[in-house]
N, C-alpha and C positions, 0 to 999 in steps of 0.2 A: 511372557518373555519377549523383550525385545530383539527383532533381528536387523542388523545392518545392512544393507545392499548399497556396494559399491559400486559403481559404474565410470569407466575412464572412457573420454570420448575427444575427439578433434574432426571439425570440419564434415561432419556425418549429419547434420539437422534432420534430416526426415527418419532416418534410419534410430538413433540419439530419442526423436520422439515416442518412436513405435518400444524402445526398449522398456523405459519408463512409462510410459501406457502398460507395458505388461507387468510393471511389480505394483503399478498403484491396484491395478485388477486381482490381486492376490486374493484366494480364498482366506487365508491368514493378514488379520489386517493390523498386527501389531508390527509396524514396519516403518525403519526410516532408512528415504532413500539417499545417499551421498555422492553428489556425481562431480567428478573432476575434471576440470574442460582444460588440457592442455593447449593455448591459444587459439581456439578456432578465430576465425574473422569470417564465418558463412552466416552470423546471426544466430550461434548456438547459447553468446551471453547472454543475448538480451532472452531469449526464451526461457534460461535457465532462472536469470533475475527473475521475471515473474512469475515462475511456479516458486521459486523462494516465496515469493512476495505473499505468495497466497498460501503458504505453508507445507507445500506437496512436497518439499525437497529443501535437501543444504547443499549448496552451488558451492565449491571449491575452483575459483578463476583464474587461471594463469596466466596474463595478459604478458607475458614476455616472451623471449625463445622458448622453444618445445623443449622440455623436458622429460619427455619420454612419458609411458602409461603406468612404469613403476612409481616415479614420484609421486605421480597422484593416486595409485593405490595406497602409496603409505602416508598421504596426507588426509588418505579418508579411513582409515584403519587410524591413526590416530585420534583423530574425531570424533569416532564411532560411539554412539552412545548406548548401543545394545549390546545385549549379553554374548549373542551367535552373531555371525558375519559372514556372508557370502557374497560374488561377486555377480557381473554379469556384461559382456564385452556390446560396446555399443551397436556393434550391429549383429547381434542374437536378441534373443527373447526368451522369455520365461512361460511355461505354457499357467494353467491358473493357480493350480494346486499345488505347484513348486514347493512354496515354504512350509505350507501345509502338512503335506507329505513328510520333510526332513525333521519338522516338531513334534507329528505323530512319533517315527520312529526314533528319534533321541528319546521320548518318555516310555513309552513302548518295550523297547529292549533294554532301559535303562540301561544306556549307554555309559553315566557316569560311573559306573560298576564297572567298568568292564574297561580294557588297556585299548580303546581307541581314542585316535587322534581326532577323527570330525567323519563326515559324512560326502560320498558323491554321487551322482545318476548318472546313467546310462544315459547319449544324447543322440536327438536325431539331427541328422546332416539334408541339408536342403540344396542338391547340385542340380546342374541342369539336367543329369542326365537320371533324375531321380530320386528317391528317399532312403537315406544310409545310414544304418544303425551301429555306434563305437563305443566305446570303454564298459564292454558288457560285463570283465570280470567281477567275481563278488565282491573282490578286496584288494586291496595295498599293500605287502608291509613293505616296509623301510630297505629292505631283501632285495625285493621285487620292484621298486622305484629305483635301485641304485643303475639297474638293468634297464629299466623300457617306463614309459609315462602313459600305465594303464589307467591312470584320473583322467586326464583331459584339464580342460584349461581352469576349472570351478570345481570348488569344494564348499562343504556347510561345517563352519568348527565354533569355538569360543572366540571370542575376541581377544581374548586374554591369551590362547594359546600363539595366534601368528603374533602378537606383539611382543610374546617372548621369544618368539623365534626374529625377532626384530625384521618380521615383515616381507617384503620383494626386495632382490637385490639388485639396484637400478644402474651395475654398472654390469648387468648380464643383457647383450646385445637382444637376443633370443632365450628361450627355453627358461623363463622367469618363472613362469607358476612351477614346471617342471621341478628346480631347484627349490624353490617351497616347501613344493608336497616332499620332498626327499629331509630338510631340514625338521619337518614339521613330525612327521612319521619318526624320525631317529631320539628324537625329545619325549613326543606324546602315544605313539602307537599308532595302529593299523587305521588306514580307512576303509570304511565298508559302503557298496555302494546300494541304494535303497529299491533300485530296478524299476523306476515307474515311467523312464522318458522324459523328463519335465521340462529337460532344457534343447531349444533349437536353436541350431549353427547353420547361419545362412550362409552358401557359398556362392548363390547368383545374383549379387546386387552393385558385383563388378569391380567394387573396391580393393585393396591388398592387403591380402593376410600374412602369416607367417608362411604359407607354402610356399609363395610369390616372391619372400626375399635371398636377395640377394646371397649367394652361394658364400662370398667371402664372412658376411655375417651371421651365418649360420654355423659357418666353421668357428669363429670367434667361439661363437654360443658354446658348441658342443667344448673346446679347448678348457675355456674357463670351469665346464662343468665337469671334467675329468682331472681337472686339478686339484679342486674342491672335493673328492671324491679317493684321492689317491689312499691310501695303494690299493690299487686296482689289482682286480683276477683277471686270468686270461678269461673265465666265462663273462665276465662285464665288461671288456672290454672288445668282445666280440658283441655282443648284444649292445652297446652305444653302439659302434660301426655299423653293424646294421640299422638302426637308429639315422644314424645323420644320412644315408643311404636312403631312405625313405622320400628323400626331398630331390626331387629328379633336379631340380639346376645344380646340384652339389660336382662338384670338377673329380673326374677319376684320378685316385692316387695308385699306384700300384702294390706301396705296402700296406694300405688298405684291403687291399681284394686279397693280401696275399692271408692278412689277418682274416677277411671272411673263408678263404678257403681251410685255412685251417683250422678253424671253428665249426665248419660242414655248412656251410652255407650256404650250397650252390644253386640254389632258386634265388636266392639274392642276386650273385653275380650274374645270373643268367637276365634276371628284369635288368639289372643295373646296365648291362651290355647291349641291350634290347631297346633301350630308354634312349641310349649316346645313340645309335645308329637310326634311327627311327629320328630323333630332332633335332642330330648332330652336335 
């Protein structure tokens, strides 16, 4: 079985290398990798040209204005020549057994029997201030995405299934795979996560992540994704609010806090207030 790995990348060359270094290392070697370079100008074509050259990879080139890392997920999920497809964000890595692991358990629990959507792991987080383990839950359903994004940024599914869910939505600021995994789950079923660790998210290599943007962009994000979403419960809509709250540059609104107090949130409000005064 062929698996896809996508990879969206700009202006990260050293970091872009190490990623791809970890899926060519796959204990599973039926694997093509797809990496989309939205305009770098650091030297990432030309590197990418010659692992085409030599067959390690299909280089998807952007040579104009940035077009975000949606379009080029959905220009390599079109592409995609494999059965399954997962992702991998340029500056993480894959530890070796990754794919391995997700193809064991797809045959395993014969998955296709069963009302799931695809596959995620548990990932370890690499901060300065140490080693942090997230999205431990077992599962997803479609329930429980509409509330909180217990996957994380990568999931293992069909190729067939995100192409019928026509993909990322590239005019969501933020919170893209989030939106995904919610589309993807309401269509095909639950995801279940296979608990091995396999994927690392590095947070000390100084670069900007989603935690790091911009508070007005984040609000876009979450707007678009409670529109999509409507009609909303009071219980999901206290659990987004809590949600966009997570992101300390987010700006206090007061009928915000007044939605977490009345949902019983008050460890929420309390870091949130904790957060403003501490970095003003």
């Amino acid at each position: 079985m062929l698996i896809s790995v996508y990879i969206t990348t700009k202006d990260r060359l050293t970091l872009l290398k190490r990623a791809v270094e970890s899926v060519l290392a796959q204990t599973y070697t039926s694997v093509e990798i797809i990496v989309a370079d939205d305009g770098s100008t650091d030297g990432s074509h030309g590197y990418l040209q010659a692992m085409e050259a030599e067959g390690r990879l299909t280089a998807i080139l952007n040579t104009e204005s940035s077009k975000g890392a949606c379009y080029g997920r959905n220009r390599a999920i079109e592409s995609a020549n494999g059965e399954f497809i997962t992702g991998l964000d340029d500056d993480d890595y894959f530890e070796p057994w990754r794919l391995a692991a997700f193809v064991d358990y797809w045959i395993e629990q014969k998955v296709d029997e069963q009302n799931i959507a695809g596959l995620f792991d548990s990932v370890i987080e690499l901060r300065e201030d140490g080693i942090h383990k997230y999205n431990e839950t077992s599962s997803a359903s479609y329930t429980q995405l509409r509330k909180s994004n217990l996957v994380g940024n990568q999931i293992f599914t069909r190729v067939a299934y995100l192409k019928s869910v026509s993909g990322f939505d590239e005019a969501m600021p933020a919170l893209q795979d989030w939106d995904t995994w919610i589309r993807l789950t309401k269509e095909f079923g639950t995801l279940v996560n296979i608990g091995k660790y396999s994927y690392i998210i590095d947070q000390t290599h100084g670069e900007v992540r989603i935690s790091e943007k911009k508070s007005a962009r984040i609000r876009m994000a979450f707007s678009r994704l409670q529109q999509k979403l409507q009609p909303l419960s009071f219980d999901e809509k206290v659990s987004l609010t809590d949600a966009l709250y997570r992101y300390k540059q987010i700006e206090i609104k007061f009928s915000e806090l007044v939605t977490l107090f009345l949902g019983f949130k008050f460890r929420k409000i309390a870091q949130v207030i904790k957060w403003k005064l501490t970095n003003g």
